[in-house]
C-alpha positions as CSV (number, residue, x, y, z in Angstrom):
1,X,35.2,-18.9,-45.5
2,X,35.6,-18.1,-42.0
3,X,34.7,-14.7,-40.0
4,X,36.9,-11.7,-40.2
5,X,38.1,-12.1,-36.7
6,X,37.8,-15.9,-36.2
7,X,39.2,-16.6,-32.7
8,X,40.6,-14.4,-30.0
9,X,44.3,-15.0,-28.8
10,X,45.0,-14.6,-25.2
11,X,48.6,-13.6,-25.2
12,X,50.9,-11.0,-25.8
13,X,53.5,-12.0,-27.5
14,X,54.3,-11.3,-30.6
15,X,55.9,-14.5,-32.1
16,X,52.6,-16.1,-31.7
17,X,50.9,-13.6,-33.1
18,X,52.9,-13.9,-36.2
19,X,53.0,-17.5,-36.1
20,X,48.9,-17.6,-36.2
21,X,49.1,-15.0,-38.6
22,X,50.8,-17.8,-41.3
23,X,47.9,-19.6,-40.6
24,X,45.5,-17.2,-42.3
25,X,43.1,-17.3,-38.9
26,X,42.6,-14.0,-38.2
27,X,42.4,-12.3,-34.4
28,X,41.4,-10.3,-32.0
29,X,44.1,-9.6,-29.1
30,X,42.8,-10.5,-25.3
31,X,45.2,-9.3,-22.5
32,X,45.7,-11.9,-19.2
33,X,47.5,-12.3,-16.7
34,X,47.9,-15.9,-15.1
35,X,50.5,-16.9,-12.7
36,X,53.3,-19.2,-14.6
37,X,54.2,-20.7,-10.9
38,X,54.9,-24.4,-11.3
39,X,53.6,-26.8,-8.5
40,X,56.5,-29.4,-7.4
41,X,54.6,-32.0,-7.9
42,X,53.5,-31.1,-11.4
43,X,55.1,-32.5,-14.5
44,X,57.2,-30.4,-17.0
45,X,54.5,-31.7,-19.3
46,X,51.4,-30.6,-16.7
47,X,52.7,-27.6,-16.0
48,X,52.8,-26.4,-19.4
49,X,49.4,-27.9,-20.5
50,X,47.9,-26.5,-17.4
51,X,48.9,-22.8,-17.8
52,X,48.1,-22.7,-22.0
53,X,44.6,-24.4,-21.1
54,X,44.3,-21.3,-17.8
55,X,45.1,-18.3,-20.1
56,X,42.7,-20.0,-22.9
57,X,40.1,-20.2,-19.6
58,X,40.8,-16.3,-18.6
59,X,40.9,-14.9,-21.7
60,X,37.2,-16.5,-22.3
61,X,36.3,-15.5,-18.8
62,X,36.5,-11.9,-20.0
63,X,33.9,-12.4,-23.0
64,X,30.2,-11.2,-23.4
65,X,28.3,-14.4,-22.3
66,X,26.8,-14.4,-26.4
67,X,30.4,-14.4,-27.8
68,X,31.1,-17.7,-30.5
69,X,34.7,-16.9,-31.0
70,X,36.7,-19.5,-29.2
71,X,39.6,-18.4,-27.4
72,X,43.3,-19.3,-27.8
73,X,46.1,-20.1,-25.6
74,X,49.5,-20.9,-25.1
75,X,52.5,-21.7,-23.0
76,X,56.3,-22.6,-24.1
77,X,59.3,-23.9,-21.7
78,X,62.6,-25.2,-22.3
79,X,63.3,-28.0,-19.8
80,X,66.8,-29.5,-18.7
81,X,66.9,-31.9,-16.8
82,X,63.6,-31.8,-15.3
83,X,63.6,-28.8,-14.2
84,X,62.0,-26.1,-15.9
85,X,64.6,-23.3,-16.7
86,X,61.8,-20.4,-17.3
87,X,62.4,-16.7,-18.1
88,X,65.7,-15.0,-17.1
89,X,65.6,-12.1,-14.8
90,X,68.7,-10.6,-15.9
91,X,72.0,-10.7,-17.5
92,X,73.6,-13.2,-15.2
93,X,70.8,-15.4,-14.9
94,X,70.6,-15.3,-18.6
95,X,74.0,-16.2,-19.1
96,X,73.7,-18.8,-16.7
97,X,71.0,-20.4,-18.6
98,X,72.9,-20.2,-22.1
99,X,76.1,-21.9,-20.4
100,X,73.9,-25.1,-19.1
101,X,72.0,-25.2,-22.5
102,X,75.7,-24.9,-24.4
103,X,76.4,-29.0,-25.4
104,X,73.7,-30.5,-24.8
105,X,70.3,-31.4,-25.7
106,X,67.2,-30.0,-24.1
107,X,63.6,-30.4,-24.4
108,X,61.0,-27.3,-26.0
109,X,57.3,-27.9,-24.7
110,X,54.9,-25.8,-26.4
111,X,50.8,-26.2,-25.8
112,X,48.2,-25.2,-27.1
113,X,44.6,-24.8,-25.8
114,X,41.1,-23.8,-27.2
115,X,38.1,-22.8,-25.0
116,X,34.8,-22.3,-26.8
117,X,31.4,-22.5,-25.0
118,X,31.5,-26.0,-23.0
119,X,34.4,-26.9,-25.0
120,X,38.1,-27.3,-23.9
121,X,40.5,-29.1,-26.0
122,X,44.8,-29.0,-25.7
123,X,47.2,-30.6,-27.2
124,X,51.1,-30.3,-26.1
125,X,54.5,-30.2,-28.2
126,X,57.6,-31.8,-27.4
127,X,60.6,-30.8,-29.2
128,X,64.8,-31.4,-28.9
129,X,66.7,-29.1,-29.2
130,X,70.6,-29.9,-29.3
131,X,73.0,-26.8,-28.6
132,X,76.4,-26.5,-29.6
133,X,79.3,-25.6,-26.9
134,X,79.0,-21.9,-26.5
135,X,82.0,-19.5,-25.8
136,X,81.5,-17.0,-22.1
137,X,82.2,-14.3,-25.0
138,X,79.6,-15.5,-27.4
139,X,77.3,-15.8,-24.7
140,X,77.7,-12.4,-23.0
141,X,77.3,-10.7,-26.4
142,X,74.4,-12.9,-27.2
143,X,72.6,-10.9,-24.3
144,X,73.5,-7.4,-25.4
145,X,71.6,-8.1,-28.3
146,X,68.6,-7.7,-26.1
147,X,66.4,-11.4,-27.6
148,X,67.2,-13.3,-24.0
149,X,65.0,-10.9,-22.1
150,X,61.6,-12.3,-21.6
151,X,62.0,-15.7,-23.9
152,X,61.8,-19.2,-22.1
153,X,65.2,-20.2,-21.5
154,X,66.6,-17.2,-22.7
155,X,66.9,-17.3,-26.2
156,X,64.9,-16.8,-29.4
157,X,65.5,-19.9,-32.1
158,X,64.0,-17.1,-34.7
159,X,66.9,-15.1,-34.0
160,X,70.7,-15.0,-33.5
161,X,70.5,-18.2,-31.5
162,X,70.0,-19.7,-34.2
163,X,73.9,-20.0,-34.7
164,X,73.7,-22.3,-31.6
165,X,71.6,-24.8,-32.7
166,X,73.1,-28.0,-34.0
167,X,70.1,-29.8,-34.1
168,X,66.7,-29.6,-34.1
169,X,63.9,-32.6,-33.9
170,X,60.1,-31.5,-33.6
171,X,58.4,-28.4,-34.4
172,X,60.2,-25.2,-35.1
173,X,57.4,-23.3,-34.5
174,X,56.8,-24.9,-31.1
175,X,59.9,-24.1,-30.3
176,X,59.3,-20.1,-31.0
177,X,56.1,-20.3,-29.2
178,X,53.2,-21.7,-31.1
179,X,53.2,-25.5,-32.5
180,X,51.5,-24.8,-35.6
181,X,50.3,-28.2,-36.7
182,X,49.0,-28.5,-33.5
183,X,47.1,-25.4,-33.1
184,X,45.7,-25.9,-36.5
185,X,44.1,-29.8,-35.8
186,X,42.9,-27.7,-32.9
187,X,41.0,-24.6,-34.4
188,X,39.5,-27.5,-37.2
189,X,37.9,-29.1,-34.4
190,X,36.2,-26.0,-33.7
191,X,35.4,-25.0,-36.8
192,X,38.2,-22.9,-38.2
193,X,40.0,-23.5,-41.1
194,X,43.8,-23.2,-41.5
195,X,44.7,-20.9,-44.8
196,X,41.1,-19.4,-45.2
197,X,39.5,-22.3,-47.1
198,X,36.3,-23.6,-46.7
199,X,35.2,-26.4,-44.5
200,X,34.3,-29.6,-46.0
């Protein structure tokens, strides 16, 4: 069976903390902060392996020098076109964002990275998402909801976005902020088991 506390999760949000939760890997919380600044000649794809695998690297950084626990990160974007829409600032910038999403697909990249002693490993998500056309109304009273603030392209697929989602093809959870069957071929390649069960 694995440890109590199996891995330590360098992140702060709370959707991945419930995502790892349905795992049945259990956690100890890590607080970071790395820069989310995307170089211009990075990749969507880079740029998003790059910062889960530097918050994975900080958040080890900050352990006794005898810790086992390996140490979890992650980063999620929505990309449009290339360009890498980020985290709205405010309501216009979030409204912005929901009117260029609104009919037409866009991409979800969601990494995940693992640092444990020598060890790094990553792996990267890649989901599309397809957006119905979406109203100024609907849009503006998405906001006062409150679930753009702070969430990679400014909305939460978990929440009332949902109703803007035609179709979906990937990884749901990538998409909220932790690709589970990628995080879980991950921790088994450091010796975690998903759901708890023993190692074979």
């Amino acid at each position: 069976m694995n440890s109590p506390h199996d891995i330590y999760l360098a992140s702060a949000s709370p959707r991945r903390r419930e995502l790892l939760a349905q795992l049945g890997v259990a956690y100890s919380l890590l607080r970071v902060d790395v820069p989310e600044l995307r170089d211009p000649a990075e990749s969507p794809e880079e740029y998003v392996l790059r910062v889960a695998l530097a918050k994975a690297r900080a958040g080890y950084a900050l352990l006794d020098a005898n810790e086992a626990r390996p140490v979890l990160g992650a980063d999620t974007e929505v990309v449009l076109d290339g360009e890498v829409l980020g985290k709205p600032s405010g309501r216009e910038e979030a409204i912005a964002m929901l009117q260029r999403l609104a009919g037409r697909e866009h991409l979800v990249l969601s990494a995940v990275a693992v640092v444990g002693g020598a060890r790094e490993q990553s792996r990267l998500s890649v989901s599309h998402v397809h957006f119905r056309q979406i109203g100024d109304d609907e849009a503006l009273a998405y906001w006062h909801t409150g679930e753009p603030k702070g969430k990679a392209g400014g909305y939460a697929i978990q929440g009332r976005a949902a109703i803007f989602i035609q179709r979906l093809e990937g990884s749901y959870s990538g998409v909220m902020g932790l690709p589970l069957y990628e995080t879980a071929q991950l921790l088994m390649q450091f010796g975690i088991a998903p759901l708890g069960q023993e190692q074979k």
